[in-house]
C-alpha positions in Angstrom: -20.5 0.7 7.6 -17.7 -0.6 5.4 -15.3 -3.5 6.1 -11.9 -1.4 5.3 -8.6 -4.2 4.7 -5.4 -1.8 5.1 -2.0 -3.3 3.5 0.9 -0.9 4.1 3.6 -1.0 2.1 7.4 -2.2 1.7 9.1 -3.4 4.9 5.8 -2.6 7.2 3.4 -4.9 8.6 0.0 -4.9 9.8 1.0 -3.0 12.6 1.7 0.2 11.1 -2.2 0.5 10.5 -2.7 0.9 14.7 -3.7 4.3 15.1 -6.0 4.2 12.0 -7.6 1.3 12.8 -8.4 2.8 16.1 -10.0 6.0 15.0 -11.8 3.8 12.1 -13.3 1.5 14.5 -14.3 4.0 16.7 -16.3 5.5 13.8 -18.4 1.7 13.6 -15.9 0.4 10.8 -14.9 -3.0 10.5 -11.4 -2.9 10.5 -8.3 -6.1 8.9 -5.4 -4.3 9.1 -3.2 -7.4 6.8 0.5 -8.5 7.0 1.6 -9.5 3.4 3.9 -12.6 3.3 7.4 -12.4 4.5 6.7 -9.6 6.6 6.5 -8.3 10.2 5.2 -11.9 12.1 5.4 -13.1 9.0 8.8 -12.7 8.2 12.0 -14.6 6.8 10.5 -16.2 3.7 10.4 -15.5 -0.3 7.3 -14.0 -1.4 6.4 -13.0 -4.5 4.1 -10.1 -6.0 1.7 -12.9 -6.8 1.7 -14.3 -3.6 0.9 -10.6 -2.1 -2.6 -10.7 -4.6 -3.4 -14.0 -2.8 -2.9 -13.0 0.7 -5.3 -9.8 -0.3 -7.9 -12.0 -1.6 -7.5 -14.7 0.5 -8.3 -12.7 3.8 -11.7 -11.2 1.8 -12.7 -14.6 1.1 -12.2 -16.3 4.2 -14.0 -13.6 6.3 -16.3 -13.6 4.0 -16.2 -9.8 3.6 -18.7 -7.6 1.4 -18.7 -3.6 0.8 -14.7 -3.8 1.3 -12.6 -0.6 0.8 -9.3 -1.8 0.3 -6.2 0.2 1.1 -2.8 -0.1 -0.3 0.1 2.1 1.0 3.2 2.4 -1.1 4.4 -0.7 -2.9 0.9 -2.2 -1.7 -1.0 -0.4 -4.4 0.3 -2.7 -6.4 -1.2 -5.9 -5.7 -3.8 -4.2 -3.8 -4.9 -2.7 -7.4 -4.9 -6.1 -8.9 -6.7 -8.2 -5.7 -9.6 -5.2 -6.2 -10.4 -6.6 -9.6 -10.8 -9.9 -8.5 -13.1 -10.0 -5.2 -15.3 -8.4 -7.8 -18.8 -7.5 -6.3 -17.2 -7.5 -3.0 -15.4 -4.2 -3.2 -16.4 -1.2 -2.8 -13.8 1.1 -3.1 -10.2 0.6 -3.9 -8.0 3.8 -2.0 -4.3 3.7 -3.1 -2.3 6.1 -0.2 0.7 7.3 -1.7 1.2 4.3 -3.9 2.9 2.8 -6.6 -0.3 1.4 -9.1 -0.4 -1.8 -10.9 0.6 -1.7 -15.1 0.0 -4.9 -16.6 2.9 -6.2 -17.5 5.1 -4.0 -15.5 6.9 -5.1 -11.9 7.7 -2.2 -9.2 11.3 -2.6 -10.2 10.5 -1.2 -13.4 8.2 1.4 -12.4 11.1 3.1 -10.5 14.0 5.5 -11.9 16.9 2.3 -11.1 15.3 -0.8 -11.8 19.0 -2.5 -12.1 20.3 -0.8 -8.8 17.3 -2.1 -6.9 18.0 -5.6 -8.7 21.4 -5.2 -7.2 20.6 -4.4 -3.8 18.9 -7.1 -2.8 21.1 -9.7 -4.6 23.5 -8.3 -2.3 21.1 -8.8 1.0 20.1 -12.1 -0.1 17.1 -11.5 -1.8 15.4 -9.2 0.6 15.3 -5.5 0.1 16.7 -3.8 3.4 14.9 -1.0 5.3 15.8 2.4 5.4 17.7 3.9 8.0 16.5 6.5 9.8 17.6 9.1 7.9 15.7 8.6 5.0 12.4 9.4 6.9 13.6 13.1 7.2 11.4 16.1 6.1 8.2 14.0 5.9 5.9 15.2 8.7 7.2 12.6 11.1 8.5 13.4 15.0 11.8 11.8 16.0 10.0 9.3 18.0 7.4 8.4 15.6 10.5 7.7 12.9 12.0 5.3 16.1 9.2 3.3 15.6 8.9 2.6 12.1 12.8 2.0 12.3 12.1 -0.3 14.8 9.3 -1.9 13.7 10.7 -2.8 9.9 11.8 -5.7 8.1 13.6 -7.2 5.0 11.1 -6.8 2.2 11.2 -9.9 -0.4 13.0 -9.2 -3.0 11.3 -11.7 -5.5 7.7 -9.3 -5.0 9.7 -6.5 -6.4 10.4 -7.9 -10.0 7.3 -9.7 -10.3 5.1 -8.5 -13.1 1.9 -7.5 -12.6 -1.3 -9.0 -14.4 -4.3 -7.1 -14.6 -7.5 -8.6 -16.0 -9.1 -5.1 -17.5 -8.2 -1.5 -17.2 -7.2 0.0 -13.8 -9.2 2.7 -15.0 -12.7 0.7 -14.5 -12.7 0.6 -10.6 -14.0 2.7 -8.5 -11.3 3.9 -6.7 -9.4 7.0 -4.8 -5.6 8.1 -4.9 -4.4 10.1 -1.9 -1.4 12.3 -2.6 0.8 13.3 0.2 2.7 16.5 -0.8 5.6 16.5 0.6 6.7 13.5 -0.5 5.7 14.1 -3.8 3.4 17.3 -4.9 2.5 16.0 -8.1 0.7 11.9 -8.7 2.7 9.6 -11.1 2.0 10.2 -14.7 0.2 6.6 -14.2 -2.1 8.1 -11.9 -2.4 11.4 -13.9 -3.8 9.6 -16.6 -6.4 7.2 -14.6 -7.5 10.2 -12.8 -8.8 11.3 -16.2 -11.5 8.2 -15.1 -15.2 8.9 -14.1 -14.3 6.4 -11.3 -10.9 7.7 -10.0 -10.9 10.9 -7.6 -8.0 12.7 -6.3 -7.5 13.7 -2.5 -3.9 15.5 -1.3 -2.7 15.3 2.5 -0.1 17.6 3.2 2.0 15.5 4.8 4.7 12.7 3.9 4.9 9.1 2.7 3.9 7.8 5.5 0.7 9.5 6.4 -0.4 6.3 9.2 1.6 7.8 11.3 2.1 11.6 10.8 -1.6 12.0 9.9 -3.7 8.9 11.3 -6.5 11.1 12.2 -6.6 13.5 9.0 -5.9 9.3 7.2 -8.7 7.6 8.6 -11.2 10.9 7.7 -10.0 10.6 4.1 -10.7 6.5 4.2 -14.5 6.6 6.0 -15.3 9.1 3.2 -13.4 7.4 0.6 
């Protein structure tokens, strides 16, 4: 049985992982769902990218965790990809859901189509990236009330984890690792992805749902993970 660690992504916490966790356990998976710092309980201060690596590591190494499969959700990828390199032997699998991948070199600011709007933004919220309002959650396999809650259940995302660059020791390409597509946000990976997918290492699996597959798929989710 693996030890799965699940990091969701921008303006989510550990929480978000609740129904997933569930139907992991219940399969005899170890389970440490992980709130990244500023976030959720651990909200209201600065954290950068780097810091996010740390917190992934950190929580391997003091549980002292072998045959991880480490999940990053979104904006998670990112230092989820990098924290894989580093516990090493520990990991098993790295699964990326949905999620922006880590360029050396490159922050998640410049991996989208207005890094200088994005800049602006959360200048203008006092260095924390606001969540989105409900509307925004449209079209992607959600129910009304399963938007509520992730409304509800969001907060400011630090703004300083957005620009920082990240700093990969070896090619992305080298890790064992899964990216799981969810169509109707997207049909079609990243041309990042599209290119490490080309790796021995790398497989491809597509959910037809949305973005945010923890809560409009948790079920069809946590089958893709235990066979990650």
């Amino acid at each position: 049985m693996a030890n799965f660690v699940l990091v969701a992504g921008a303006w989510l916490g550990g929480w978000a992982w609740d129904e997933v966790a569930a139907e992991l356990r219940a399969a005899g998976h170890a389970v440490h769902p992980l709130t990244l710092s500023g976030l959720a309980e651990k909200r209201g201060g600065p954290a950068g990218q780097h810091t996010h690596v740390a917190d992934i590591v950190s929580e391997v190494e003091r549980l002292d965790l072998r045959d991880v499969v480490l999940v990053g959700h979104s904006y998670a990828g990112i230092p989820a990809g990098q924290a894989a390199e580093r516990i090493g032997a520990r990991l098993t699998r790295v699964v990326f859901v949905d999620a922006n991948v880590p360029v050396d070199g490159e922050s998640f600011a410049d991996q989208g189509a207005e890094p200088t709007a994005l800049a602006a933004a959360v200048a203008a919220n006092g260095g924390f990236w606001a969540p989105l309002p409900a509307a925004e959650f449209a079209d992607q396999g959600l129910t009304t009330g399963q938007i509520a809650r992730i409304v509800a259940g969001m907060t400011p995302h630090p703004g300083a984890s957005l620009t920082e660059p990240a700093a990969l020791a070896r090619p992305l390409g080298e890790l064992p690792a899964t990216y799981v597509k969810c169509l109707l946000d997207w049909p079609e990976p990243p041309p990042v992805v599209v290119e490490l997918l080309g790796s021995e290492r790398w497989r491809l699996v597509e959910l037809a749902t949305g973005h945010w597959p923890m809560f409009s798929q948790p079920v069809e989710l946590a089958r893709v993970l235990a066979q990650s």
